[in-house]
C-alpha atoms as a printed R data frame, in Angstrom:
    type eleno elety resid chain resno       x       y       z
1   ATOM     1    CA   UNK     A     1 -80.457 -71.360 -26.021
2   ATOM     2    CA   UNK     A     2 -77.524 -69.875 -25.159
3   ATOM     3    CA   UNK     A     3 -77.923 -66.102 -22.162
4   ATOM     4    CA   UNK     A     4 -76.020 -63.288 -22.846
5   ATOM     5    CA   UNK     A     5 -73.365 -63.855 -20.806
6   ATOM     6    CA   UNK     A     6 -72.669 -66.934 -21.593
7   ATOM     7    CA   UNK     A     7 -72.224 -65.696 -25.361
8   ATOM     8    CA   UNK     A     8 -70.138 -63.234 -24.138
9   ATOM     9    CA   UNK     A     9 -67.935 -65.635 -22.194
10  ATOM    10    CA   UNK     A    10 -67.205 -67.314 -25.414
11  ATOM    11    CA   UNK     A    11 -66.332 -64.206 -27.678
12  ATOM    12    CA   UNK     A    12 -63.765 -62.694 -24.933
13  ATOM    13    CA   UNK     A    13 -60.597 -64.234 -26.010
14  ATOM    14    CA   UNK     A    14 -57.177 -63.774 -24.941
15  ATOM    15    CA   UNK     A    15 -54.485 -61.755 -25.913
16  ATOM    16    CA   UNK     A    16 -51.648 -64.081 -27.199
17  ATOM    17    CA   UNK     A    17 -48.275 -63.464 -24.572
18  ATOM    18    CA   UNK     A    18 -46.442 -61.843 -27.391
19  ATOM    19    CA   UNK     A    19 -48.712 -59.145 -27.680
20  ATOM    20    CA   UNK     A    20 -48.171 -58.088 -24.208
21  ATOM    21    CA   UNK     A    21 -44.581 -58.961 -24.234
22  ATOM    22    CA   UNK     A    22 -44.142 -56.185 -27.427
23  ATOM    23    CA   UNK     A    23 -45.580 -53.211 -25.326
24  ATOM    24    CA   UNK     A    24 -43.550 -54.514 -22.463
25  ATOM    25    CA   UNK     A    25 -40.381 -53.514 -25.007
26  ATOM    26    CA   UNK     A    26 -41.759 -50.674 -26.755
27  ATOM    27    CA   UNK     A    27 -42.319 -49.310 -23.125
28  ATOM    28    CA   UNK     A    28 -38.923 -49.991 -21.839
29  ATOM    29    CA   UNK     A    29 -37.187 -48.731 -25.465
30  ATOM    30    CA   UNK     A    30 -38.926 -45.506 -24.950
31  ATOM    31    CA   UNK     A    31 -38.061 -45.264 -20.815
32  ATOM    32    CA   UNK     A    32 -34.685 -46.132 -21.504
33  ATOM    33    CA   UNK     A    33 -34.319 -43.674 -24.998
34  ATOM    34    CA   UNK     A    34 -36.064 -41.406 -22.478
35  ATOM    35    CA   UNK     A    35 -33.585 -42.005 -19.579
36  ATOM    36    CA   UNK     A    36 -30.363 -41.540 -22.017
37  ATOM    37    CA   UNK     A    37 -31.243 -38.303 -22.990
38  ATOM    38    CA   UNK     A    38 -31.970 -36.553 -19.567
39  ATOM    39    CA   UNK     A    39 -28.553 -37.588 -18.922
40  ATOM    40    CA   UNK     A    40 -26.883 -36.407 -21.436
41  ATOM    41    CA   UNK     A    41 -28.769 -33.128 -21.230
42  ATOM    42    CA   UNK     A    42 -27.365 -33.049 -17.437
43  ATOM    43    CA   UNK     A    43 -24.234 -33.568 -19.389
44  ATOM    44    CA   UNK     A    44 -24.303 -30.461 -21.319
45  ATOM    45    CA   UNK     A    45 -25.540 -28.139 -18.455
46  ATOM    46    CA   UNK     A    46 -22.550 -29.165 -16.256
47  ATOM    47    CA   UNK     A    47 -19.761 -28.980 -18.940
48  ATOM    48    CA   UNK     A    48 -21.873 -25.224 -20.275
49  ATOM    49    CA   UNK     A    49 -21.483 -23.932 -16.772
50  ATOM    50    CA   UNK     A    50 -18.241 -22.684 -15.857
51  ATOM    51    CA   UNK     A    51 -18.270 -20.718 -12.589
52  ATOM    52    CA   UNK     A    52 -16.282 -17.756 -12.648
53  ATOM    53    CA   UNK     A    53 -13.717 -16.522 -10.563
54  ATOM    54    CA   UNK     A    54 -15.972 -13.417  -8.777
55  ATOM    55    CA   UNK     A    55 -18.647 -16.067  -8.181
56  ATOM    56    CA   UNK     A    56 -15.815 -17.495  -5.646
57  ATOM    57    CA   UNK     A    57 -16.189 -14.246  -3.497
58  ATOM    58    CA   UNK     A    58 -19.167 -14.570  -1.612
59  ATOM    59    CA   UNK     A    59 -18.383 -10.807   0.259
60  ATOM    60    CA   UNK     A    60 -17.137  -9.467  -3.112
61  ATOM    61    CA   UNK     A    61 -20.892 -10.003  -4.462
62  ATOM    62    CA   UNK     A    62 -22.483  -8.746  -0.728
63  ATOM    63    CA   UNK     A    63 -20.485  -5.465  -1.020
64  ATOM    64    CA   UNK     A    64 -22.002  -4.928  -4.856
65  ATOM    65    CA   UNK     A    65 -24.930  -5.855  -4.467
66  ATOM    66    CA   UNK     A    66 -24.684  -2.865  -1.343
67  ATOM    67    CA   UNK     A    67 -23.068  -0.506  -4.143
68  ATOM    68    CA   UNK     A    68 -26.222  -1.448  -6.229
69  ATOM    69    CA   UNK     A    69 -28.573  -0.659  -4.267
70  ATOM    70    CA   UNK     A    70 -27.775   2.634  -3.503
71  ATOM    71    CA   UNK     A    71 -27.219   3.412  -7.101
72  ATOM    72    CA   UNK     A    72 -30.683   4.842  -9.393
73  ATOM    73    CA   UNK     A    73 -32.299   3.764 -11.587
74  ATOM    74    CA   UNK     A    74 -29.527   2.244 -14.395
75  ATOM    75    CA   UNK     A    75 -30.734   2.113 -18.409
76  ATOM    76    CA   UNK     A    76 -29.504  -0.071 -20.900
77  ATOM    77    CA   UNK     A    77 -30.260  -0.419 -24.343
78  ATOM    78    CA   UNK     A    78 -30.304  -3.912 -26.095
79  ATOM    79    CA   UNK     A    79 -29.301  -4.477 -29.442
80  ATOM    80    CA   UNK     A    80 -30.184  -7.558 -31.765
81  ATOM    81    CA   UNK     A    81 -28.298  -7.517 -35.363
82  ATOM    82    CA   UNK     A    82 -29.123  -8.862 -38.438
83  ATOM    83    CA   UNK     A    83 -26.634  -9.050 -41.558
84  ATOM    84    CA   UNK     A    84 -26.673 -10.761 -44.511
85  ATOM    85    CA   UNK     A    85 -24.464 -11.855 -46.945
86  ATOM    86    CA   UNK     A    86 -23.580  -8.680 -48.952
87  ATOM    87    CA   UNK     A    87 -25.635  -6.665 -46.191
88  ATOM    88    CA   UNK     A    88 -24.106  -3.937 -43.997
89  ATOM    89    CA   UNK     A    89 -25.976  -5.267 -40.658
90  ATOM    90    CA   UNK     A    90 -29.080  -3.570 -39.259
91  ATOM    91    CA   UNK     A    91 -30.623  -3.508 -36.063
92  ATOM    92    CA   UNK     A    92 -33.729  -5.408 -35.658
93  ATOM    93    CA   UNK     A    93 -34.483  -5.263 -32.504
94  ATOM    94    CA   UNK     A    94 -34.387  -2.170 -30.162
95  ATOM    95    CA   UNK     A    95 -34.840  -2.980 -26.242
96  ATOM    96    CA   UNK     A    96 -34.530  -0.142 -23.332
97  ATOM    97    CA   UNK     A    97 -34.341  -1.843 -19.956
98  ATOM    98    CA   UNK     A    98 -34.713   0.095 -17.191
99  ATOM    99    CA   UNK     A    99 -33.423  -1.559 -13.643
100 ATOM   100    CA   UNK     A   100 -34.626   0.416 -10.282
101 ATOM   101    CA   UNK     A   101 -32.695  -1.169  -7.251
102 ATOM   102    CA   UNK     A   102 -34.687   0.753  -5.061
103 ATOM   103    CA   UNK     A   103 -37.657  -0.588  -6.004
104 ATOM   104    CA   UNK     A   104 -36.669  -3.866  -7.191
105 ATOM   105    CA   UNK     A   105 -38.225  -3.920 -10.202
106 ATOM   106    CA   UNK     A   106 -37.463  -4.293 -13.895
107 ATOM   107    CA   UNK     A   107 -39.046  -2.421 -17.392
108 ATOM   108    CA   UNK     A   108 -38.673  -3.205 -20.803
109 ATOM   109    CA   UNK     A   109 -39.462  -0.918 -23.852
110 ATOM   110    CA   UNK     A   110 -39.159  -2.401 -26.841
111 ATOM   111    CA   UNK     A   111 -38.625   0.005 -29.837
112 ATOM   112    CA   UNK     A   112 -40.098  -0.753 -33.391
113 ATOM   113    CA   UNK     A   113 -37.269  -0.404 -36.243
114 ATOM   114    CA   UNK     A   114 -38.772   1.234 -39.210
115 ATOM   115    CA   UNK     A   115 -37.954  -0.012 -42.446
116 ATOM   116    CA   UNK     A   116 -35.304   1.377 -44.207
């Protein structure tokens, strides 16, 4: 009669080496799939960002950001449009922002659009 163990002994069996071999390459695929496309999105952010020309002036930006600061509170109202085909165009989305430079701080009202 045969203990426990050693009936376990005889049930474990091993894994062929092509089994581990395949996850090997699925897991290099994917790293390298992986790999390719955070460089191409690095790509795209470096050829999408084109500095401009006021961004060259660092006491340009030092004397507006002074002028800003001493300005109140400035409003502006964003727009969003919608138009379809054979459609005048509608707003359909209504945003007041509100910047305080004296305060540093930022408010946003957004404004339901009734239906027309």
């Amino acid at each position: 009669m045969q203990t426990r163990m050693e009936k376990r002994k005889q049930k474990k069996r091993k894994w062929p080496w092509w089994v581990g071999g395949f996850f090997l390459a699925v897991i290099l695929l994917v790293g390298g799939y992986a790999l390719y496309m955070w460089d191409q999105v690095g790509d795209t952010l470096e050829t999408m960002h084109n500095p401009l020309a006021r961004d060259e002036h660092p006491e340009r930006q030092k004397e507006l950001d002074k002028r800003f600061k001493e300005t109140d509170a400035i409003n502006i109202l964003l727009l969003g449009v919608d138009e379809r085909p054979g459609d005048r165009g509608r707003s359909d989305t209504m945003i007041l922002m509100s910047l305080n430079p004296k305060t540093d701080s930022m408010a946003m009202l957004s404004i339901p659009a009734t239906l027309m």
